[in-house]
C-alpha positions as CSV (number, residue, x, y, z in Angstrom):
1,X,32.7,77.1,-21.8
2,X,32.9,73.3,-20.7
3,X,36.1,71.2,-20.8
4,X,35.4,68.7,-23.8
5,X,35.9,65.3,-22.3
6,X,38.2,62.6,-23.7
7,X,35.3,60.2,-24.8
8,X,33.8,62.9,-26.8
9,X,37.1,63.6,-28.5
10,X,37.4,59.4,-29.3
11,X,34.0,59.4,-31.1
12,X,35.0,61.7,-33.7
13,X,36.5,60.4,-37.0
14,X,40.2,61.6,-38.2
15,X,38.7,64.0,-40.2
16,X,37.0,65.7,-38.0
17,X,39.5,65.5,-35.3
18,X,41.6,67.3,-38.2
19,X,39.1,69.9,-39.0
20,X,38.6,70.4,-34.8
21,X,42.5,70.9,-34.7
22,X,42.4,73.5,-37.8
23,X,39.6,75.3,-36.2
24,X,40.9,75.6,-32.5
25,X,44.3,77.0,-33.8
26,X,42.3,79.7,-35.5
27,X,40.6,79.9,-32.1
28,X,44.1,80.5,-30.4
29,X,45.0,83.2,-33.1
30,X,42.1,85.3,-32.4
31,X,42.5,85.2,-28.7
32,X,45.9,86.2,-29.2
33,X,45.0,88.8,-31.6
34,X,42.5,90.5,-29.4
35,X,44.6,90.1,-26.1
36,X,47.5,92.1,-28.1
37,X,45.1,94.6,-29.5
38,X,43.0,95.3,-26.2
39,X,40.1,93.8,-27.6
40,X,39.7,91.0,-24.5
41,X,38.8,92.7,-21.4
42,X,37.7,89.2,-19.3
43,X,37.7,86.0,-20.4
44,X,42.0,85.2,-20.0
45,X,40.8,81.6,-19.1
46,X,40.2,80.9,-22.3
47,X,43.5,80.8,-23.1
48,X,44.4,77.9,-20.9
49,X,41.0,75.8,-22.0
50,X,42.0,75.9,-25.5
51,X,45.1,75.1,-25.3
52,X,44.0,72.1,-23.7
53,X,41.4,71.4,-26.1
54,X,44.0,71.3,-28.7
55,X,46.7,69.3,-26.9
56,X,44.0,66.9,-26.1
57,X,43.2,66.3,-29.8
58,X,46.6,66.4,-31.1
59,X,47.3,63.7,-28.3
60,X,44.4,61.4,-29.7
61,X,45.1,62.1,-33.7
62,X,49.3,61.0,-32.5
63,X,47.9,57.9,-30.9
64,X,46.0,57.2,-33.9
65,X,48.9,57.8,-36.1
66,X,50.5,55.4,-34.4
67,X,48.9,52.4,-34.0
68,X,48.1,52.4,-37.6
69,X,51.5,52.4,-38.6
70,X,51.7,49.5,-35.9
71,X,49.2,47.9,-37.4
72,X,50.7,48.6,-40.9
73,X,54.0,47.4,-39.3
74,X,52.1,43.8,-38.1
75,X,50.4,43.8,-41.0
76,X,54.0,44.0,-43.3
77,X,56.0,41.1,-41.0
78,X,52.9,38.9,-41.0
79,X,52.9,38.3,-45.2
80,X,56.7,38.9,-45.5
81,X,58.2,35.0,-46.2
82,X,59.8,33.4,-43.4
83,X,63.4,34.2,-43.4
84,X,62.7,37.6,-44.8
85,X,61.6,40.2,-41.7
């Protein structure tokens, strides 16, 4: 399994970053589920990949997050009458 790059993970739209999210913590369960029940045999890197995966998207959907309540923030000051922000 390839690392997904950080360009890759830009393209996608908030949604699907969201649905990528919900989907690689399912991923994480079930590696943790079949690691406890003996089910995983090879394969332990899979662990650290998505982790990374998901600490990758979660990084980008935060940045996003963020500068749109910047932008909100800008937006707010700019219309507020002098005197009043």
């Amino acid at each position: 399994m390839a690392l997904t790059k950080v360009t890759d993970i830009r393209a996608l739209s908030d949604g699907e970053i969201t649905t990528e999210i919900a989907r690689i913590k399912r991923e994480l369960f079930d590696l943790r589920f079949k690691k406890a029940t003996r089910q995983m045999e090879t394969g332990f890197h899979q662990f650290r990949h998505t982790r990374r995966q998901l600490a990758q998207l979660m990084t980008i959907q935060k940045e996003r997050q963020l500068a749109a309540k910047e932008t909100a923030t800008e937006t707010v000051t700019e219309t507020a009458a002098p005197g009043e922000a």
